[in-house]
C-alpha positions as CSV (number, residue, x, y, z in Angstrom):
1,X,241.4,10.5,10.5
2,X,240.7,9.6,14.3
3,X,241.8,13.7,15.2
4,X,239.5,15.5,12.1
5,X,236.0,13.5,13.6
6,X,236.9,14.5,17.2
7,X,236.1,18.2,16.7
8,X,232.9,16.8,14.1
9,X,231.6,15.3,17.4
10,X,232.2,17.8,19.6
11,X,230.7,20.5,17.2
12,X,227.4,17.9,17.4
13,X,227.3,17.4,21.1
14,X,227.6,21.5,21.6
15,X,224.5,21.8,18.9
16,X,222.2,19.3,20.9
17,X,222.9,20.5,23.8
18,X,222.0,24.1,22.7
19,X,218.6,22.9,21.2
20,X,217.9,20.8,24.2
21,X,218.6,24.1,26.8
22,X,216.5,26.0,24.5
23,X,213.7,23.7,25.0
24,X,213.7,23.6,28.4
25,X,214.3,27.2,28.4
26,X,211.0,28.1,26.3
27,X,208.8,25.3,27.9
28,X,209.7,27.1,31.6
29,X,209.0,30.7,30.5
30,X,205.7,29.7,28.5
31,X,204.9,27.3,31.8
32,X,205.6,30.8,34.1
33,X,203.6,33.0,31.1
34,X,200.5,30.4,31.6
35,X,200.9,30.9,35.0
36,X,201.3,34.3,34.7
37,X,198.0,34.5,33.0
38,X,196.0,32.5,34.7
39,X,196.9,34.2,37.9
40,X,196.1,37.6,36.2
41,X,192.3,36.1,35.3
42,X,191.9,34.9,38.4
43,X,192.3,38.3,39.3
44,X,190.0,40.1,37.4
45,X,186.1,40.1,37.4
46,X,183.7,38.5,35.0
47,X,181.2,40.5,34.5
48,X,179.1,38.8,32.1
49,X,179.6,35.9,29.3
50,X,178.4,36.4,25.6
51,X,178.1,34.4,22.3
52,X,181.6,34.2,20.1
53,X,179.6,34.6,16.9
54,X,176.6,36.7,18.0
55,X,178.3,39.5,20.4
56,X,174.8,40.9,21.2
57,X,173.9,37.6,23.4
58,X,174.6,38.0,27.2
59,X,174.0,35.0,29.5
60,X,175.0,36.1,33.4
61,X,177.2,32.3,33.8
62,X,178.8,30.4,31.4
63,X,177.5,28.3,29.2
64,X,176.9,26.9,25.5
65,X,175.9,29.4,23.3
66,X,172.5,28.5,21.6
67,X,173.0,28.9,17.4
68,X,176.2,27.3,17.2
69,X,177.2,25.3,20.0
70,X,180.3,26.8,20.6
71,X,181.1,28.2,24.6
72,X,180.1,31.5,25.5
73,X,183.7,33.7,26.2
74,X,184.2,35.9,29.3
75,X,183.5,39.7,29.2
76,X,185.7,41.1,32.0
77,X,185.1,44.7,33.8
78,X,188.4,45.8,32.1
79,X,187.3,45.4,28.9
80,X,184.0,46.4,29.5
81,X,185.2,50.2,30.5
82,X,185.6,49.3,34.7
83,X,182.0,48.9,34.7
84,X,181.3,47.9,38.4
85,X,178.8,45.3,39.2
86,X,176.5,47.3,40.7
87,X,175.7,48.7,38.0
88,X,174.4,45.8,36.4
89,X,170.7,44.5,37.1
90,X,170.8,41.2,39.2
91,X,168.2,39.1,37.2
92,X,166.8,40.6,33.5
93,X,163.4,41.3,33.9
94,X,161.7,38.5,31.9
95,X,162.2,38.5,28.0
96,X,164.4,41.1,28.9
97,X,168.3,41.9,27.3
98,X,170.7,43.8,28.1
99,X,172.7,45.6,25.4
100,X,175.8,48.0,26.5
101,X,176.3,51.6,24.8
102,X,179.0,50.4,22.5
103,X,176.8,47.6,21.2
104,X,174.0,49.9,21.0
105,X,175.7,52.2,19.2
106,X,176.8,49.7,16.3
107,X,173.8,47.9,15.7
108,X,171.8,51.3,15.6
109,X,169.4,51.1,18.4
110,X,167.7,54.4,18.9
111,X,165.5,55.3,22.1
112,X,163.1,57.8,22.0
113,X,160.9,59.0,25.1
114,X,157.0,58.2,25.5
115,X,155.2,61.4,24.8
116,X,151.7,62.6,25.8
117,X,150.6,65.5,23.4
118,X,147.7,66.0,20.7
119,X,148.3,65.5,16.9
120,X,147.7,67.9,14.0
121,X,148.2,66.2,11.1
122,X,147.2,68.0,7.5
123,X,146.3,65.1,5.4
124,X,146.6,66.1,1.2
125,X,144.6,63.8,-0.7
126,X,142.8,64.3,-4.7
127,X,139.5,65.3,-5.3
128,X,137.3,65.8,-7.9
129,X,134.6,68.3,-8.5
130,X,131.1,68.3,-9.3
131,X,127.6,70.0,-9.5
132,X,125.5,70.6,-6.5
133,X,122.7,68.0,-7.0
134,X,120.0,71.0,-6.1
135,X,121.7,73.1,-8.5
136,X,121.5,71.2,-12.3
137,X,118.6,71.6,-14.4
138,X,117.2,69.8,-16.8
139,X,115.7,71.2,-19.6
140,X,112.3,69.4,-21.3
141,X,110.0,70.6,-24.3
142,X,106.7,68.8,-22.4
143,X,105.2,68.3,-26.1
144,X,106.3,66.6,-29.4
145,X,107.4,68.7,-32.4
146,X,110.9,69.5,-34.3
147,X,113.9,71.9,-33.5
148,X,114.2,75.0,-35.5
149,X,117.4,76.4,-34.8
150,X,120.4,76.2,-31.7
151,X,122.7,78.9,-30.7
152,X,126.4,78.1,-29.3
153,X,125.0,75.1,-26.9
154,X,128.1,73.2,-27.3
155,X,129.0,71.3,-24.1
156,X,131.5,72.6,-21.7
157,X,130.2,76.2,-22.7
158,X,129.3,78.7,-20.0
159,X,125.9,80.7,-20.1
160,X,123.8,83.6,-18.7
161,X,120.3,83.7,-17.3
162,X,117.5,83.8,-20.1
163,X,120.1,83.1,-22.9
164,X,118.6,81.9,-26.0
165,X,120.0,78.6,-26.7
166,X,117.6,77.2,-29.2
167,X,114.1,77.2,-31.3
168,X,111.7,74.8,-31.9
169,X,108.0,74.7,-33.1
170,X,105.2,72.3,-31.6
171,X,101.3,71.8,-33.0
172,X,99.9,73.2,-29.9
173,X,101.7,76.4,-30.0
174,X,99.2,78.3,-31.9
175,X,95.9,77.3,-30.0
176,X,97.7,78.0,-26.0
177,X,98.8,81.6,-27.6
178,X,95.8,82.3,-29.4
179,X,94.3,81.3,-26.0
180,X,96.2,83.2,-24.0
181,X,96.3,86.3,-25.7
182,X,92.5,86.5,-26.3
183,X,92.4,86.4,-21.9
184,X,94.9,89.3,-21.7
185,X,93.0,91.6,-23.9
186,X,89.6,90.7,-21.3
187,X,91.7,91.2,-18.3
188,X,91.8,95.0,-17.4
189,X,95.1,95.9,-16.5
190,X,97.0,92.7,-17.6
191,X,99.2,95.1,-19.0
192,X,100.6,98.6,-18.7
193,X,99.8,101.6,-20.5
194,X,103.3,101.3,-21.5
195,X,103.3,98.0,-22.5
196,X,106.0,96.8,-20.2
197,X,104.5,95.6,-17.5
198,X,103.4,92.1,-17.2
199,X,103.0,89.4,-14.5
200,X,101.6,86.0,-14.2
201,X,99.9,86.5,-10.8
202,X,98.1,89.9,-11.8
203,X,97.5,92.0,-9.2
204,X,94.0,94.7,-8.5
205,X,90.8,94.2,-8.7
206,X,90.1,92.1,-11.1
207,X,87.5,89.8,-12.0
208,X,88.5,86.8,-10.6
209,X,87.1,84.3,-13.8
210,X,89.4,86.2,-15.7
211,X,92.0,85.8,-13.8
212,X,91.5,82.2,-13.8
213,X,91.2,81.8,-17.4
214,X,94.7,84.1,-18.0
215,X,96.4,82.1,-15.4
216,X,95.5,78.7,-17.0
217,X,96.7,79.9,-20.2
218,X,100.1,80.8,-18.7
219,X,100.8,77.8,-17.4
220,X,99.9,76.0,-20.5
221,X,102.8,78.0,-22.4
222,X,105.1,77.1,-19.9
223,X,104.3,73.7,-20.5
224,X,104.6,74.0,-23.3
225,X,108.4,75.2,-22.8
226,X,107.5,79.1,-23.2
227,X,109.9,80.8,-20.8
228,X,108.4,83.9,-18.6
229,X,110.6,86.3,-20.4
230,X,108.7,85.2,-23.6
231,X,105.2,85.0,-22.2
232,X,105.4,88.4,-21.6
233,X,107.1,89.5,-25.1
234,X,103.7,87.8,-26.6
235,X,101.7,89.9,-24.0
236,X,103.1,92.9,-25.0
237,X,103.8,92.5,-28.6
238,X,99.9,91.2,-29.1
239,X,101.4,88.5,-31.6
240,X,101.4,84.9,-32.1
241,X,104.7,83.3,-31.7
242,X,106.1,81.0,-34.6
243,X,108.0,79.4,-32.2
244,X,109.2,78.4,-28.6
245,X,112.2,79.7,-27.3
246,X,114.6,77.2,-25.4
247,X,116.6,79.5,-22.7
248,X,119.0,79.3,-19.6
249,X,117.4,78.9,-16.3
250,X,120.6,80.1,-15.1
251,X,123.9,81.1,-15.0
252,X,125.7,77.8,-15.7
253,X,127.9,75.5,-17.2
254,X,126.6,73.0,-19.9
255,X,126.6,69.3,-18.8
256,X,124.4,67.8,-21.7
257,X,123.3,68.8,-24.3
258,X,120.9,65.9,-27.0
259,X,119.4,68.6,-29.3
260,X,120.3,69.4,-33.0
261,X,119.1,71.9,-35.5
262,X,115.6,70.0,-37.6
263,X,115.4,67.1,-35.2
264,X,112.1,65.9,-34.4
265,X,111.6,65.0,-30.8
266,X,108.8,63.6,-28.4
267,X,107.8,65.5,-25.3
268,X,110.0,63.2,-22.7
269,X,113.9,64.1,-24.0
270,X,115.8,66.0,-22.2
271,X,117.2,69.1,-24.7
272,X,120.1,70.0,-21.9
273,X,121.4,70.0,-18.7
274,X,122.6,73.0,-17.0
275,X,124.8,73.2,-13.7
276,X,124.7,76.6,-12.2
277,X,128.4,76.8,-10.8
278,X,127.8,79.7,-8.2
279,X,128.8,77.0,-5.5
280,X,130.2,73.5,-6.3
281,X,130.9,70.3,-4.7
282,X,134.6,68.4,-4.3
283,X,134.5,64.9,-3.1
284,X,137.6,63.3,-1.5
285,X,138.3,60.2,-0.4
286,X,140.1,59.8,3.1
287,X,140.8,56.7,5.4
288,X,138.3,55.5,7.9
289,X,141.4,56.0,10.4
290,X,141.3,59.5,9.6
291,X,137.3,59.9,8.7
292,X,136.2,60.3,12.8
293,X,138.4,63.4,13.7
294,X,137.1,65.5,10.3
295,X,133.7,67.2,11.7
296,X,130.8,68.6,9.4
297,X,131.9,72.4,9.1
298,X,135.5,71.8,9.2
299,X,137.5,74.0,7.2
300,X,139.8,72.7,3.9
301,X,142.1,74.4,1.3
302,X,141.3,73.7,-2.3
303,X,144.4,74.1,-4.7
304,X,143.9,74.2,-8.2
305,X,146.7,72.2,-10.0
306,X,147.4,74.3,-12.8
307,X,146.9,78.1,-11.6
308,X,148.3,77.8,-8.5
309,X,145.2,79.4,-7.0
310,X,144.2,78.0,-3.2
311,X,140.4,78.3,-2.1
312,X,138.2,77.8,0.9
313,X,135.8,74.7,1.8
314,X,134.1,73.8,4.5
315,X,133.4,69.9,5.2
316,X,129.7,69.1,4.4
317,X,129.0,65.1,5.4
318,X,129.5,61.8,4.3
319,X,128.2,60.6,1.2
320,X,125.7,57.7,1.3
321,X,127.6,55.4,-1.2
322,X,131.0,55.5,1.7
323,X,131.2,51.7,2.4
324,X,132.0,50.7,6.1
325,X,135.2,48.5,5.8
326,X,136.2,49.7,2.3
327,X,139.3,51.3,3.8
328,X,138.1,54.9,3.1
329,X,135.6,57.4,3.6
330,X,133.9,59.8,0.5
331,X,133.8,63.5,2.2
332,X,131.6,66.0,0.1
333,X,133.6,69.5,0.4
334,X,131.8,72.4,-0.3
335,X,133.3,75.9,-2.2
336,X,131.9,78.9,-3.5
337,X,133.2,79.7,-7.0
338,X,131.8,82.4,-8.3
339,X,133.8,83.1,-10.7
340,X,133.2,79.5,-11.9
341,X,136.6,78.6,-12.3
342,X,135.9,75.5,-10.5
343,X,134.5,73.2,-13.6
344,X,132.9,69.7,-13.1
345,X,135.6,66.9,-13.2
346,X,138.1,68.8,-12.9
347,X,141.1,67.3,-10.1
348,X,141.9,69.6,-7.8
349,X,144.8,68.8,-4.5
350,X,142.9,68.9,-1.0
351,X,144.4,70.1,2.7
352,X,142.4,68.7,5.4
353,X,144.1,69.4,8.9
354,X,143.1,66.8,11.3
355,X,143.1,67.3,15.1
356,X,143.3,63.8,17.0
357,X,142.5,64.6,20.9
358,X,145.8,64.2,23.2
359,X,147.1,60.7,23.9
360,X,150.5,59.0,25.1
361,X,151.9,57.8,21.2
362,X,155.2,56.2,20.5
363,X,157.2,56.3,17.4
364,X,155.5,54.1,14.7
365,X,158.9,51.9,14.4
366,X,158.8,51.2,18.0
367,X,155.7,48.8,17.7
368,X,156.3,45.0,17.6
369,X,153.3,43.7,16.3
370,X,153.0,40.1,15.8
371,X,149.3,39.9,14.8
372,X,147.6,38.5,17.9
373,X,150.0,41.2,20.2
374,X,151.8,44.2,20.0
375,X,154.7,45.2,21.8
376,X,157.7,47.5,22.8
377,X,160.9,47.5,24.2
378,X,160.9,50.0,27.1
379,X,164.5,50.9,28.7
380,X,164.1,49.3,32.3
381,X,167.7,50.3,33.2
382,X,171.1,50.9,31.8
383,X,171.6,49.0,28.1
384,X,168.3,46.9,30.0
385,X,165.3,46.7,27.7
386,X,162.3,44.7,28.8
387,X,159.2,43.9,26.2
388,X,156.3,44.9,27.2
389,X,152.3,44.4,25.8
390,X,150.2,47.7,24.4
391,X,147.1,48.2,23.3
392,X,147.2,51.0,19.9
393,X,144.5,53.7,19.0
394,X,145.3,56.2,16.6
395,X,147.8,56.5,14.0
396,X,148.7,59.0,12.5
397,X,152.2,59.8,10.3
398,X,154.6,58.6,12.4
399,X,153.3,58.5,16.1
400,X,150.5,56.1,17.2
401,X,148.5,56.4,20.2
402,X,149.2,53.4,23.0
403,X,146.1,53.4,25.3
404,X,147.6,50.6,28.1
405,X,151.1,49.9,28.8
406,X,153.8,52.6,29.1
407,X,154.3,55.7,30.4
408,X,155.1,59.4,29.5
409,X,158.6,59.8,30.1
410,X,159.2,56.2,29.5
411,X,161.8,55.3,26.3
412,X,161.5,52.6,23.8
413,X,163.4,51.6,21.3
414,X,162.4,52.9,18.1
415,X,164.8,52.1,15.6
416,X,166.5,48.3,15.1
417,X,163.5,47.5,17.1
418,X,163.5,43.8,15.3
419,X,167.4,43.4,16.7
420,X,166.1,43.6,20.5
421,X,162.7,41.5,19.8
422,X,165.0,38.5,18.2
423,X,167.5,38.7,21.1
424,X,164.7,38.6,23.5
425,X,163.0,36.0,21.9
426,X,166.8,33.9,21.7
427,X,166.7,34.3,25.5
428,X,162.6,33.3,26.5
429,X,162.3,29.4,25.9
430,X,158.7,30.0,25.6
431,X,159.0,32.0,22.3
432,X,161.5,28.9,20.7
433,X,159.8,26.3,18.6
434,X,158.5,23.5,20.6
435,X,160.7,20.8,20.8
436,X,159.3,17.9,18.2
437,X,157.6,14.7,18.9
438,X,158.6,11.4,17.3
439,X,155.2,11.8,15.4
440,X,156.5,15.4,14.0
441,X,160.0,14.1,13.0
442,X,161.0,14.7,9.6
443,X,160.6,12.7,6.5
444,X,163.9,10.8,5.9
445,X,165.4,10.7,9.5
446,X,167.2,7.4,10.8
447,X,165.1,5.4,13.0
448,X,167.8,5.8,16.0
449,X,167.5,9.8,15.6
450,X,163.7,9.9,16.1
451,X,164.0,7.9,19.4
452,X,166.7,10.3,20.8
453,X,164.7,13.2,19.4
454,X,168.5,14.5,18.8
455,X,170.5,14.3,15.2
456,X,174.1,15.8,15.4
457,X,175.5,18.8,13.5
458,X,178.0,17.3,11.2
459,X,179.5,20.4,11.0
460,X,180.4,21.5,14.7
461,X,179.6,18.0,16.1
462,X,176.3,19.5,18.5
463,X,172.9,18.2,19.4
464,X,170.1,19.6,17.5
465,X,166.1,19.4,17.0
466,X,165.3,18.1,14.0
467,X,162.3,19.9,14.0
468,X,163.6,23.3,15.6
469,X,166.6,23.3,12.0
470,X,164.1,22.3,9.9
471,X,161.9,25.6,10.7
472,X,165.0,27.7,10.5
473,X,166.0,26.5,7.2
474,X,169.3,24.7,8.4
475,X,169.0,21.8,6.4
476,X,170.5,19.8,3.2
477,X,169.5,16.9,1.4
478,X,172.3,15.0,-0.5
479,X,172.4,11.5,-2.1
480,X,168.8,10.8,-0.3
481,X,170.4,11.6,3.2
482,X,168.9,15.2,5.0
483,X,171.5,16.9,7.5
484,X,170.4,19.2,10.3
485,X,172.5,21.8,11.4
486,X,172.5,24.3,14.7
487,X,173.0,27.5,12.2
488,X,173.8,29.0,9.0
489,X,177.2,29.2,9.8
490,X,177.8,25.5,10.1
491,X,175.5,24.5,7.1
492,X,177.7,27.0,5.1
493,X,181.2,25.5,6.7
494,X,179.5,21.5,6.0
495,X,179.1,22.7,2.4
496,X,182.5,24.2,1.7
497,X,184.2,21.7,3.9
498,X,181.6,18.5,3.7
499,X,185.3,15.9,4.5
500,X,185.9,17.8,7.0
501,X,183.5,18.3,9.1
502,X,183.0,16.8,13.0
503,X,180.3,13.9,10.9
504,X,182.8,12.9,8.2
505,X,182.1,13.0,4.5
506,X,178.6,13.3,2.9
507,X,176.7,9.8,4.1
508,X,177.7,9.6,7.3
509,X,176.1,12.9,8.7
510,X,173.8,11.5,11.4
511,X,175.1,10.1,14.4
């Protein structure tokens, strides 16, 4: 029994001391491996430090990083492409970051170049036509008396010059032509010898109480609604008229029309109104932006939706009722339509080409604007972008005018623009909340944490402002306690992890 355990032992004693050279063995080669690397950092060059979580921070020493507390890591020349120092600014510009290409290139910044160059911009807006004002008539009897008959009046329809349109009879019909035709037989040469030839005004040598007498007469039919082509039918004819005879002042288009066959009417209605359509009116509405640079005289293109057709205009004024401050601006456009295709209230699409005068503009997603300032990001170096203040004038599509603050051939940023603002504003204390007075602490805060101004992230165990995580939203109330925390990211890890965390379970989250 003594001989079987002796090579039992031996086996053990050859096992331990196996394990116990391999210990030794792998604590030496990781001890020379440390070594090893911390001789080869030593060796190389920091060249900046950035945030673990949020890669697009760069601080030029080491430090805390500011959302979550955690160190800021080494960036070394090697791994940063052999970039030498030089090349690097030796203090940012203030508010200003630095961004490499790489970095640039995954977030999607964009840099376009500060231009200095006029702006023609055709603007395409609705508009709507109507009637020149001087242009509609209104057709009145001047007497009382009833309709006799109408003849295709219907709104909407287009008519001739001296078109018959209607006929109605009124009590003082018979004495003005009895009148009237008892002065043209004692006027010599009223009329022709062919019958034809008549004329209110009269010409030769006449006598002039005559004259007077067949003058009054005519304008007493016409007040009475007798048009001249009738006047002249009774002259020549040398008959009474049974009735008036309602015609067309004009070629024209129908607006109104308050007549009916055996109506009686008083002198005052209006029988219809007639637009002559020769040359209309579009009104448009375009934005007081736009309003300055469109001139009276300007030309336009009208496009009529359903033909096709395209037409010329010429820009006339303003209209009186345009509001000042109502956002846009009524334009009256005007068009000869002779053909009178162009009907009232009819929607037609309208090109206006506007030329703004020559001005340094900048992309429209370069601009900052905060309300109270404005700003861009101009490229002050290599991946360097410092903000800088403008002053806007025009915009137009996608450029706007900058009247103080950059320079042609200058480049801003103009896409991810609000990336660079929030890493610029991470970086300037002065655009970080104020840090909060015991009188602004929260509602709910331990006595001790408003006299050290500082509660403790019971997620990642850091300092934080009360005040600064309640205006970014990194707060929880639980079982009547509120928890502040440096970032999302450690709110989110408290609440998947609360027993966990660097404050212990729920309840014992402030320190």
């Amino acid at each position: 029994m003594q001989m079987e355990r002796g090579p039992s032992q031996m086996r053990r004693m050859i096992l331990a001391v196996a394990a116990v050279a391999a210990i030794a063995a792998s604590y030496g080669l990781g001890r020379r491996h440390s070594q090893a690397q911390i001789g080869s950092s030593a060796g190389r060059h920091v060249i900046y430090y950035v945030d673990p979580m949020h890669p697009a921070y760069k601080s030029d020493r080491p430090g805390i990083a500011p959302d979550c507390g955690m160190p800021l890591e080494p960036v070394f020349a090697e791994a940063a492409g052999n970039s030498p120092l030089s090349s690097l600014p030796a203090q940012l510009p203030a508010g200003g970051v630095s961004i490499d290409g790489a970095m640039q290139r995954l977030v999607g910044i964009r840099l376009a170049p500060v231009e200095r160059s006029g702006a023609t911009h055709v603007t395409r807006v609705v508009g709507r036509v109507v009637p020149e004002d001087t242009r509609v008539y209104r057709i009145t009897p001047g007497v009382d008396g009833f309709v006799r008959e109408t003849y295709g009046d219907s709104v909407g329809v287009l008519v001739k010059k001296d078109q018959k349109l209607a006929t109605y009879y009124a009590a003082e019909l018979v004495a003005a032509a009895s009148g009237f035709l008892a002065a043209v037989q004692n006027v010599p040469g009223a009329v022709g010898k062919d019958g034809a030839r008549f004329t209110p005004n009269f010409p030769g040598a006449v006598a002039k109480e005559g004259v007077r007498s067949l003058q009054g007469y005519t304008d007493r039919l016409r007040n009475l609604g007798m048009s001249d082509v009738q006047i002249k039918r009774v002259a020549d004819s040398r008959q009474l008229p049974d009735s008036i005879d309602v015609v067309a002042p004009a070629d024209g288009f129908i607006l109104a029309r308050n007549i009916s066959q055996g109506q009686h009417f008083e002198h005052n209605v209006e029988f219809y109104r007639i637009a002559d359509l020769s040359r209309v009116w579009v009104v448009a509405e375009v934005t007081e932006q736009e309003a300055p640079y469109l001139r009276p005289g300007g030309p336009a293109q009208i496009t009529l939706r359903d033909k096709g057709r395209r037409l010329p205009a010429r820009i006339t004024d303003s209209l009186p009722q345009s509001e000042a401050g109502g956002g846009t601006v009524k334009l009256r456009l005007e068009v000869e339509n002779p053909t009178s295709t162009l009907r009232p209230e009819m929607l037609v699409d309208v090109e206006l080409p506007v030329r703004l005068p020559p001005a340094i503009t900048v992309p429209q997603d370069a601009l900052v604007d905060s309300g109270a300032r404005t700003r861009v990001y101009v490229e002050s170096g290599e991946g360097v972008f410092e903000p800088r203040e403008v002053e806007t004038g025009w915009r137009l599509g996608e450029r706007v005018a900058i009247l103080h603050g950059v320079q042609p051939g200058e480049r801003v940023v103009a896409a991810a623009t609000f990336l660079v603002d929030s890493e610029s504003r991470l970086k300037t204390p002065s655009s970080r909340p104020a840090p909060a007075r015991i009188t602004d602490m929260p509602a709910g805060l331990p006595e001790h944490a408003s006299a050290a101004k500082t509660v403790r992230d019971p997620s990642c165990g850091m300092q934080v402002d009360p005040a600064k995580a309640a205006a970014a939203g990194n707060t929880l109330a639980d079982r009547g306690a509120t928890y502040y925390f440096c970032s999302k990211h450690c709110k989110q890890a408290f609440e998947d992890h609360p027993a966990g965390s660097a404050g212990g379970r729920r309840g014992d989250g402030h320190d």
